[in-house]
N, C-alpha and C positions, 0 to 999 in steps of 0.2 A: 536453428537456421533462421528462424521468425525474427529473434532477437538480434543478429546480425545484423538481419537487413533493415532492422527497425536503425541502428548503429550508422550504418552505413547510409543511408537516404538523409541521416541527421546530419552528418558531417561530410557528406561529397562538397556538397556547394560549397566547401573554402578552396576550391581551386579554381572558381571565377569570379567575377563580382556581382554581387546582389545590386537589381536594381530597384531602391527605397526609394516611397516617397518623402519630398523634401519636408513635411511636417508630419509630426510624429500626433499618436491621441494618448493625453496622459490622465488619467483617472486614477480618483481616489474613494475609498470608502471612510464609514461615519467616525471610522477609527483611528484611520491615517495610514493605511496601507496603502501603496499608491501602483501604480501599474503604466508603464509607459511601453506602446505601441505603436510600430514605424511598420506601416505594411508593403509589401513589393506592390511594384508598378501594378502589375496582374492582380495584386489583392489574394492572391494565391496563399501569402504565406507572409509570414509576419516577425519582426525580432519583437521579442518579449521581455521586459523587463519589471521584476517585483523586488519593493523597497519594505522595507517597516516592518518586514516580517520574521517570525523566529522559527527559522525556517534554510534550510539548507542551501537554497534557491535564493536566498538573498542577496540580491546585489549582483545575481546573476544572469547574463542578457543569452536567450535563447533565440534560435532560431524554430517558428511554430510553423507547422502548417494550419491553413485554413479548413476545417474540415466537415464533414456533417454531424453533427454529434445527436441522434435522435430527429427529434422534430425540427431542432435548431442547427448551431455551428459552432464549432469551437475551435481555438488556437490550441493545438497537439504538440507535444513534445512527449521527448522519451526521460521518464526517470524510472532509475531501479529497474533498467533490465524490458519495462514495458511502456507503450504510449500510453498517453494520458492529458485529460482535458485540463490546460491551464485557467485560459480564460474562454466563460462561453458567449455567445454571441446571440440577442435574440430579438428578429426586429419588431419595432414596436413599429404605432403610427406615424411618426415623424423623422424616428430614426431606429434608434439601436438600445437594448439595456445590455449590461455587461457584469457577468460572476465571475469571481477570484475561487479560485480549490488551489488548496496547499498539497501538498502530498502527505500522505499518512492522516489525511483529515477531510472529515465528512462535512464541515461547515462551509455553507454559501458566503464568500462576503461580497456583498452589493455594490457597486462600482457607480459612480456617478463624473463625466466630464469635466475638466477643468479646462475652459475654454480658452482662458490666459496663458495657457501654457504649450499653446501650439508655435513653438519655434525652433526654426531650423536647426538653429546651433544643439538642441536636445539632439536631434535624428544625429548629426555628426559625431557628438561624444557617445553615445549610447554604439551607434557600428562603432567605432574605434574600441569601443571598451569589447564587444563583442569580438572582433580583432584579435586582442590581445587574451584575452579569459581564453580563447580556440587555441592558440599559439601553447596555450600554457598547459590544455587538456583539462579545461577546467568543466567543461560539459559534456565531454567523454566521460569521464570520472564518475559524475552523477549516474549520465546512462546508462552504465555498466551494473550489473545487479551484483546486491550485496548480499550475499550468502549468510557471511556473518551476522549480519543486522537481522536478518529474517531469521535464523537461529537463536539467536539473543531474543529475540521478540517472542516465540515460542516458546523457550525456556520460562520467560517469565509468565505464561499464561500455565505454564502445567506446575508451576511453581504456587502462584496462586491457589491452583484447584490443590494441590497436596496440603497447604494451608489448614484449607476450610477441613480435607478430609481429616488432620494428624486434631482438630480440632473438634468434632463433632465423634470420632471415631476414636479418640485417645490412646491411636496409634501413627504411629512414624513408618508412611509408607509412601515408597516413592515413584514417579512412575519415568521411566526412562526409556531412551528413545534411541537408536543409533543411528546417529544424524551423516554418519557416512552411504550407508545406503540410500539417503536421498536425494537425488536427483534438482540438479535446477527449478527444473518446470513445476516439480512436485513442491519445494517449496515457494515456487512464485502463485503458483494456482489455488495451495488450499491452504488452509490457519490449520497449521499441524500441529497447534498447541491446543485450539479448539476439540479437532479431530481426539488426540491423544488425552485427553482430562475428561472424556466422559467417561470412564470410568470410577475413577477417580472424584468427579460429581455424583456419580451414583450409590456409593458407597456414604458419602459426606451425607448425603440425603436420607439413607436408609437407618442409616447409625442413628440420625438425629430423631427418627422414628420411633427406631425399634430398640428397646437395649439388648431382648434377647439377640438382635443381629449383627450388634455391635460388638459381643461377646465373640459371634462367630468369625467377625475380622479380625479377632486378633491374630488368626495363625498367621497371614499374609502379610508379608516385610517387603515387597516392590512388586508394579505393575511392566509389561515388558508391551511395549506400543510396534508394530509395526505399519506399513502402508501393502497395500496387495489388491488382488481385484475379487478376492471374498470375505464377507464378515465374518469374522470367527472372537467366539473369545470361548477359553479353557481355564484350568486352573489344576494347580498340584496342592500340595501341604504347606507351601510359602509363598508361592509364584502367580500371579494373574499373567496369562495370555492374552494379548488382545489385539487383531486383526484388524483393521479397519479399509474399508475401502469406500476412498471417498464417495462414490457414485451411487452405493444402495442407501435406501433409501431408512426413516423410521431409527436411526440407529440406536440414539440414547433410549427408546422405547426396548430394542431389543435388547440392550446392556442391563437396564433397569429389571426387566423381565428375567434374564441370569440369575441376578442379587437374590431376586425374589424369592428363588428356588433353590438358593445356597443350602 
């Protein structure tokens, strides 16, 4: 329902007109990303536009709210399902400094004004492209969360951890997941690749320890990952069990604590 309305609040306002100011703030960093910003009359809310980047969101003009972000503010938009800080906003003594976040990435880039580039005719073509990208569902598209990507993104984290295990443990064991039992939220909220590869870590670790233990992984050919609201992990003559629930606490301590006592 969160995500809807996050959907909805995004795209009502194409059935009036936004009122922009007639000059737009266009900023670039030390690299040549650049950022053009037309904010409403009210200062409320802002089209966003990011260039130079490699990134999905390129060349793509949002409609941001202004918003509190912590201590400071920031221009909000929805990607993937959830809100998120495009550009933040933080004032200084004279005026304003200004950070760029790409999606899927943790790097600040620094923004600095380009004073020469305050002209109307930007604020016009940027709504008109805004316009047109809405007509076409071009920032629905984004907003809308990617199941797949987020599975894909997963796979390749437990794919890694079975790596290091089939490599330290000199055995081929996989660990799998059945990615129909989960839920949206669950893959929006936790790294179920994270979650599902500590065991998988914890074996790659012990092997490379112990040989007598690594001897004892052999019987085991595949890990079996679920999501639940108790820790658990079991084990038969070939099978790891393994329970995870995001919320307790300690867990690679308690997995590692298992192995131990294999």
């Amino acid at each position: 329902m969160k995500n809807i309305f996050l959907l909805l609040s995004l795209f009502c306002t194409c059935s009036y007109a936004i009122e922009l100011q007639k000059y737009p703030l266009v900023l670039e960093s030390s690299s040549g990303e650049q950022v053009t910003i037309i904010n409403t009359l009210d200062n409320s809310q802002a089209l966003v536009k990011v260039v130079g980047v490699n990134s999905p969101i390129d060349e793509v003009v949002f409609l941001t709210a202004l918003r509190p972000h912590g201590s400071i503010q920031a221009y909000k938009y929805t990607f993937d399902g959830e809100q998120r800080a495009l550009v933040t906003k933080e004032q200084g003594y004279s005026c304003c400094s200004y950070t760029l976040y790409l999606p899927n990435s943790r790097q600040a880039i620094y923004l600095s004004e380009l004073k020469d580039k305050r002209a109307k005719g930007i604020s016009e073509d940027t709504y008109a492209q805004y316009i047109s990208q809405l007509e076409q569902g071009i920032q629905l598209k984004l907003a809308k969360f990617d199941r797949d990507n987020a599975i894909k993104q997963s796979q390749i984290a437990l794919t890694d951890a079975s790596k290091e295990l089939n490599l330290q443990c000199e055995k081929d064991i996989a660990t799998s997941v059945n990615w129909q039992a989960l839920d949206d939220k669950t893959l929006q909220t936790y790294a179920v690749g994270a979650y599902c590869a500590q065991v998988a870590n914890s074996l790659a670790k012990q092997c490379q320890q112990s040989a007598k233990f690594k001897a004892k992984v052999q019987q085991f050919n595949q890990v079996d990952c679920e999501f639940s609201n108790e820790l658990k992990l079991r084990h038969t003559d070939s099978l790891i069990k393994f329970t995870t629930a995001p919320k307790a606490p300690n867990q690679q301590q308690f997995v590692d604590a298992y192995f131990r006592n294999l």
